[in-house]
N, C-alpha and C positions, 0 to 999 in steps of 0.2 A: 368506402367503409362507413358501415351505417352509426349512428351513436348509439345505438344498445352493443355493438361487436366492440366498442372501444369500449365501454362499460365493462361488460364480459372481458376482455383486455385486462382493463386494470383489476378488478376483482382479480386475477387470476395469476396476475404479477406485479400486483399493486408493491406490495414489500419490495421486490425486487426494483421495482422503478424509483422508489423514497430511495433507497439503498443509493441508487448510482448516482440519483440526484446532487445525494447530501455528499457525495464525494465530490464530483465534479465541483462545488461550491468550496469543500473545505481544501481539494487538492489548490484549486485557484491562491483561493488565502493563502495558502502555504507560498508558493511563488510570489506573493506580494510580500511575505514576510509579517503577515498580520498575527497576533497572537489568539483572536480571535476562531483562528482554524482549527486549535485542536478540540475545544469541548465539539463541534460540528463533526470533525474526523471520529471523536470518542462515537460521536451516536450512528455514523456510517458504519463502524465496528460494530456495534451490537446489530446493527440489523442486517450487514451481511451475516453476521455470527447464526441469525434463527434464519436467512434464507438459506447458507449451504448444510446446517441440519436437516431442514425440512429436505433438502433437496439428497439426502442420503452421503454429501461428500463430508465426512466427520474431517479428512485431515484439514481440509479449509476453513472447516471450523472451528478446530483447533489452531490455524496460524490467526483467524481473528483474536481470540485470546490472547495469545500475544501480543496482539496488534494492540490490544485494549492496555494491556501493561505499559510499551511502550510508547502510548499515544497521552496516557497518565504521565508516565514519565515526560516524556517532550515538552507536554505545556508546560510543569511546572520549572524543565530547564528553561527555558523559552521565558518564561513570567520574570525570572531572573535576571535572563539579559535584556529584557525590553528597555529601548530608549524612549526620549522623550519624546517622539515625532512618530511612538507606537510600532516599531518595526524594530527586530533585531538584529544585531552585527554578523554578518559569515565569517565562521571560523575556519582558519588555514587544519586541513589534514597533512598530517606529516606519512611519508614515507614509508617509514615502517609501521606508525599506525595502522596504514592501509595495508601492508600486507599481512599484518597479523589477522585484522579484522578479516581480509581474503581468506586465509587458510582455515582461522576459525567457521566460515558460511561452508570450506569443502567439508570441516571433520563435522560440524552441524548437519549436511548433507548426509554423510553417511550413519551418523547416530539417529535421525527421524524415518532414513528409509524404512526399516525395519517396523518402528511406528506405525507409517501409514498404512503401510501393508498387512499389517495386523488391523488399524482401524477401519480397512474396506472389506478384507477379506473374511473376518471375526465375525463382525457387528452385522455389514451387510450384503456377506456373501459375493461381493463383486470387487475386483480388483480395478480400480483406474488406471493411472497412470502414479502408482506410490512413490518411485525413484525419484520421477519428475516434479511429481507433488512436495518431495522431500529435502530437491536441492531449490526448488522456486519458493518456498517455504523460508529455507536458511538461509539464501539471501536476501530475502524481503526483510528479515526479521535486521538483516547487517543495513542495508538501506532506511533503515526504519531510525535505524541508532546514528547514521551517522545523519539524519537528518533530524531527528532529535538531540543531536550537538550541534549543529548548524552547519553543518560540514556540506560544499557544491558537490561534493563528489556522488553524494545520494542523487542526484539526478541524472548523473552519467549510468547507475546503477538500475535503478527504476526503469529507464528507459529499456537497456539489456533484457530485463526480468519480465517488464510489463509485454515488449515483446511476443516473447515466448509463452505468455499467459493468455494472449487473444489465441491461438492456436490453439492451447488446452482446452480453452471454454468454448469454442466455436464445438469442439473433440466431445464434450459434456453435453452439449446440448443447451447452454447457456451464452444464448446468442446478444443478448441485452449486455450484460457483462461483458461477453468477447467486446462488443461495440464502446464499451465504457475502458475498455483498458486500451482499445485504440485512441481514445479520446485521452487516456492517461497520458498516452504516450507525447500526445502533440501540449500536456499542462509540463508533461518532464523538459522537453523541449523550451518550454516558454521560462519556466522556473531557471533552470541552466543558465538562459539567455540572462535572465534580469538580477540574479543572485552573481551572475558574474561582473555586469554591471557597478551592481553594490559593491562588491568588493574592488572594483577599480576606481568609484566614487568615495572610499572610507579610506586606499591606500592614495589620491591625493591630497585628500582631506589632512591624512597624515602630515 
C-alpha cells in the first residue's frame, strides 16, 4: 500500500479511526479504574455520534446521546468516589438490583424498537436491523449505568452486547468498528479480570 492510498485512507475515515482510537484509550482507562477515562469516553461519543449520522444510521446516533448523558454522569459519580491512589472502589450489585435493571433493557427494548424503525425508515428510507438496533441500544444504555456505579457486572454485560455488535457492523458495512468492538470485547475481558481482582484486594484489605 502505497502512502498517498493510506492518505486517501484516512481522509476518507479519518473520523472514524480518532473515533475507535479514543475508545480503545478510554475503554483501557476504564479497566484500570482511572478517572481520567471519562472526559476521553465523552469525546469517543461525540465523534462516533457525527460518524453514524454521516453514515445514515440515526439510531446509533441517537444511543451516542445517551452515551454522552451517561458518560457525564459516570465521571462526575466516579470524581466522587475516587481514592487516594487515583482509582475507584467496585461496588457489589445486588440481586434484584440486577434484575430489575434486566427487565428494565427488555421493556427499553421494546419502547426504542418502534423508534429506530421510524428513525431508518422515515428519515432514510432504509430499514437496518431496528429490533436489533433497539434491544443492543437498551442494554448498552443498562451496562453504561451500571458501569457508571462501578458495578463488575458491566463487563460480563459488554462483552454479551459488544458481541453481537461486531456482527451488525461487519452487517453495515462498518468494518473498522466491527474490528474495534472485537477489540472491545478482549478490554471487557481484561476490565472483568482486574476489576475482580480489585475487589478481592479491597475485600482483604477489609
Amino acid at each position: 500500500m502505497t502512502w498517498s492510498l493510506i492518505a486517501a485512507w484516512l481522509i476518507a475515515h479519518g473520523l472514524e479511526f480518532a473515533a475507535v482510537v479514543t475508545t480503545i484509550i478510554g475503554i483501557w482507562l476504564t479497566t484500570r479504574r482511572l478517572l481520567i477515562c471519562w472526559p476521553i469516553i465523552l469525546l469517543a461519543d461525540f465523534l462516533y455520534l457525527v460518524v453514524f449520522f454521516q453514515s445514515g444510521f440515526l439510531s446509533d446516533a441517537l444511543l451516542q446521546i445517551f452515551f454522552v448523558v451517561f458518560t457525564i454522569y459516570g465521571w462526575w459519580h466516579w470524581w466522587r468516589g475516587v481514592r487516594a491512589d487515583g482509582e475507584v472502589r467496585v461496588e457489589p450489585l445486588g440481586m434484584r438490583a440486577c434484575m430489575v435493571a434486566l427487565v428494565v433493557g427488555a421493556i427499553g427494548s421494546l419502547v426504542l424498537g418502534p423508534v429506530m424503525l421510524w428513525l431508518g425508515a422515515t428519515l432514510h428510507k432504509t430499514v437496518a436491523l431496528p429490533h436489533l438496533d433497539a434491544t443492543l441500544a437498551s442494554y448498552s444504555l443498562v451496562a453504561s449505568w451500571w458501569g457508571a456505579r462501578k458495578h463488575i457486572a458491566n463487563w460480563w454485560l459488554w462483552i454479551i452486547v459488544d458481541l453481537v455488535y461486531i456482527g451488525e457492523y461487519i452487517y453495515k458495512d462498518l468494518w473498522l468498528t466491527a474490528l474495534l468492538y472485537a477489540g472491545l470485547v478482549g478490554l471487557a475481558i481484561l476490565g472483568l479480570r482486574d476489576w475482580r481482582r480489585a475487589t478481592a484486594s479491597d475485600q482483604i484489605a477489609a
